[in-house]
Backbone as CSV, one residue per row, in Angstrom:
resi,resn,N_x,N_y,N_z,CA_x,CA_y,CA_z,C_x,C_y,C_z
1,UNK,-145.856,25.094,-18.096,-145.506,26.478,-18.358,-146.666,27.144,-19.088
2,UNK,-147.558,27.994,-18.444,-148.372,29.114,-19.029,-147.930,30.098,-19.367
3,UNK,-148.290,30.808,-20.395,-148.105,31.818,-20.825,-148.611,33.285,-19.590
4,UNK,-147.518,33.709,-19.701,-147.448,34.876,-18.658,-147.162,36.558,-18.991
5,UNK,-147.322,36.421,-20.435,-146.506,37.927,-20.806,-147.546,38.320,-21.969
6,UNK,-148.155,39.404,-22.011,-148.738,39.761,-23.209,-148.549,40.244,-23.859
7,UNK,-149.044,40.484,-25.458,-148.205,40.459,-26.671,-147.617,41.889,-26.687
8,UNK,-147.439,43.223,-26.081,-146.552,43.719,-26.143,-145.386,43.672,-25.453
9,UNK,-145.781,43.328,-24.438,-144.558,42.540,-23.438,-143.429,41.704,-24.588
10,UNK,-144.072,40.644,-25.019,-143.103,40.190,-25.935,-142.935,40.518,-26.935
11,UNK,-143.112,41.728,-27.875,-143.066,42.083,-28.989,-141.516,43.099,-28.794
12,UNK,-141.442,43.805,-26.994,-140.312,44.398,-26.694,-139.175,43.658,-26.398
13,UNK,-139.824,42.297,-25.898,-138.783,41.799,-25.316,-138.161,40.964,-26.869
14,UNK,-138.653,40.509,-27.605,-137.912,40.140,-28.786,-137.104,41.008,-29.640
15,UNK,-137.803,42.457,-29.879,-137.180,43.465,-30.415,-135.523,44.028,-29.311
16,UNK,-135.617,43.750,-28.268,-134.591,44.428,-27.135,-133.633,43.112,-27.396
17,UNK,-133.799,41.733,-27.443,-133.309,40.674,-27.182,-132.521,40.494,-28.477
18,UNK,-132.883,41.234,-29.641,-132.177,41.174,-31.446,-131.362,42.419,-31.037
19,UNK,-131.929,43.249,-30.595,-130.871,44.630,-30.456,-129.529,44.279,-29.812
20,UNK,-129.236,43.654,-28.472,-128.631,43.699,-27.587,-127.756,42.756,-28.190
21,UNK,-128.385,41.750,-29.133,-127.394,40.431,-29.942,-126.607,41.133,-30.352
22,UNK,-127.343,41.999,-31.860,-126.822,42.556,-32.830,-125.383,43.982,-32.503
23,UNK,-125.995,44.463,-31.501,-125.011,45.218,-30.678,-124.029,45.567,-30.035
24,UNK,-124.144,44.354,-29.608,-122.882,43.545,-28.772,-121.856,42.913,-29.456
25,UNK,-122.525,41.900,-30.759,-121.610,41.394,-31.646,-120.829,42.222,-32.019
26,UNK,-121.499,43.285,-32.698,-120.918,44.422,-33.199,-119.611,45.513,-32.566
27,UNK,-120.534,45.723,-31.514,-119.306,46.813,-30.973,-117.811,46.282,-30.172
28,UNK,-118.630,44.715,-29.439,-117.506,44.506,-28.680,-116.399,43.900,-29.202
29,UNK,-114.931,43.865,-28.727,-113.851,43.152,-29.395,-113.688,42.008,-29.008
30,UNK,-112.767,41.393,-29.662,-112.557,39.398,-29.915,-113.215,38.443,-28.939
31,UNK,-112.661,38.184,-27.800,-114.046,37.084,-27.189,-114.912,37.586,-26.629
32,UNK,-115.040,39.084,-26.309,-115.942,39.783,-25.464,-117.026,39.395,-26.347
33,UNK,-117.158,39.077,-27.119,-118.777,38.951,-28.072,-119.507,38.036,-27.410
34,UNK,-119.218,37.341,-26.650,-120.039,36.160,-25.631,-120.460,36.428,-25.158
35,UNK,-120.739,38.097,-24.524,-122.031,38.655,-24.152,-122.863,39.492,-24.437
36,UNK,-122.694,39.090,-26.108,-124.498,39.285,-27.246,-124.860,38.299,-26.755
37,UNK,-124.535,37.342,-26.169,-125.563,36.182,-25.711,-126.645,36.043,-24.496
38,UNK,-126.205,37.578,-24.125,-127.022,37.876,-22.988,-128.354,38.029,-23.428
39,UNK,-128.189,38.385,-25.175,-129.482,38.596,-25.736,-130.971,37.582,-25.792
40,UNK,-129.866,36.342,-25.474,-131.005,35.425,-25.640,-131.738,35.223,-25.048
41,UNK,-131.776,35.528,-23.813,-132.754,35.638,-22.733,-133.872,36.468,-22.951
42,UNK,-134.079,37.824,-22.990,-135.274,38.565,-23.608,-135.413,37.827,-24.808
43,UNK,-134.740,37.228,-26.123,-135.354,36.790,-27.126,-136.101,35.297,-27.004
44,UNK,-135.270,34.723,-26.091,-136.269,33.473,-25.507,-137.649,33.592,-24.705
45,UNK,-137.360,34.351,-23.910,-138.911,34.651,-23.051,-139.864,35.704,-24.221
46,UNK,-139.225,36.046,-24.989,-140.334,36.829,-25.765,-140.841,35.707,-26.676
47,UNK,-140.304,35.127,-27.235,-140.698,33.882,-28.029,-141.584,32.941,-27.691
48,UNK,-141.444,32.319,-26.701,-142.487,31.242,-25.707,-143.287,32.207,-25.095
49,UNK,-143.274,33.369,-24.422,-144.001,34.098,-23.198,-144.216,33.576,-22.458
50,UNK,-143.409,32.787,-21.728,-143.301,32.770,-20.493,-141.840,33.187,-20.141
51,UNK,-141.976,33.842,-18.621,-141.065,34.105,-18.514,-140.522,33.754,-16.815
52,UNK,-139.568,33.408,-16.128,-140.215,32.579,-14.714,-139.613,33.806,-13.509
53,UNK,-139.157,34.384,-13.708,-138.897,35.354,-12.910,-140.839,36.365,-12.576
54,UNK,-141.151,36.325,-13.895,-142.783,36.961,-13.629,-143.581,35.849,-12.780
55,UNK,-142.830,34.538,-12.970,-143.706,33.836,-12.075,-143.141,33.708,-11.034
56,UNK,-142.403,33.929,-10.303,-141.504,34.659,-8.752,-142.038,35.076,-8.264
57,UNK,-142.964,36.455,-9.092,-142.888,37.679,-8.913,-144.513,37.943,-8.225
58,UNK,-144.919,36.942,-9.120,-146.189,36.724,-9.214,-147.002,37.868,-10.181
59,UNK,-146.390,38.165,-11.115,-146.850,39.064,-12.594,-147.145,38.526,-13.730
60,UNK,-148.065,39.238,-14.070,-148.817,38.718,-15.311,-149.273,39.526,-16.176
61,UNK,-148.534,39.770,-17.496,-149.003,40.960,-18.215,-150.314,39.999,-19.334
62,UNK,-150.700,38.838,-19.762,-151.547,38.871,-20.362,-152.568,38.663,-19.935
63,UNK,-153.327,39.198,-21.003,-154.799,39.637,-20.719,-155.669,38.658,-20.828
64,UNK,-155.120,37.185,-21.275,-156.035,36.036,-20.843,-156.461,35.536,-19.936
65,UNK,-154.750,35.592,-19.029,-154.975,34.502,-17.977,-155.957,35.587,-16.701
66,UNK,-155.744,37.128,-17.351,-156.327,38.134,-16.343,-158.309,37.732,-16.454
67,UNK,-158.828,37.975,-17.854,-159.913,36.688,-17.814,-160.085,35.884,-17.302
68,UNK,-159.787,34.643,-17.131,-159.526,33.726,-16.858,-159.894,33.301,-15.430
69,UNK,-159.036,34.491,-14.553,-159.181,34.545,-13.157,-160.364,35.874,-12.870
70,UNK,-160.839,36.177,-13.308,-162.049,36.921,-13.033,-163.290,36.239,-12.871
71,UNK,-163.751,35.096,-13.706,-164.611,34.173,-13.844,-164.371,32.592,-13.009
């Protein structure tokens, strides 16, 4: 697993991935709260940066691996 997302990529996707937790816990009622857990997904791929759907996709927001393949 390479890193595939660059650091604003994951700086949103961690910030969107705490929102959507925190949000969900919050607003929804009694077991419906089991899907703030949807959050973890943007907070996981923002965390590692990788993400495998970008590698599906064949996308690449960081600017290393874009180096990388130039040379």
């Amino acid at each position: 697993m390479s890193v595939n997302e660059g650091s604003k990529d994951r700086i949103i996707r961690v910030i969107a991935g705490l929102i959507i937790i925190v949000v969900l816990a919050v607003f929804l009622p009694g077991a419906a709260k089991w899907w703030a857990l949807i959050g973890l997904v943007p907070l996981i791929t923002g965390l590692t940066g990788f993400c495998a759907l970008y590698t599906v996709l064949g996308i690449k927001t960081c600017p290393m691996n874009a180096k990388a393949k130039k040379s």
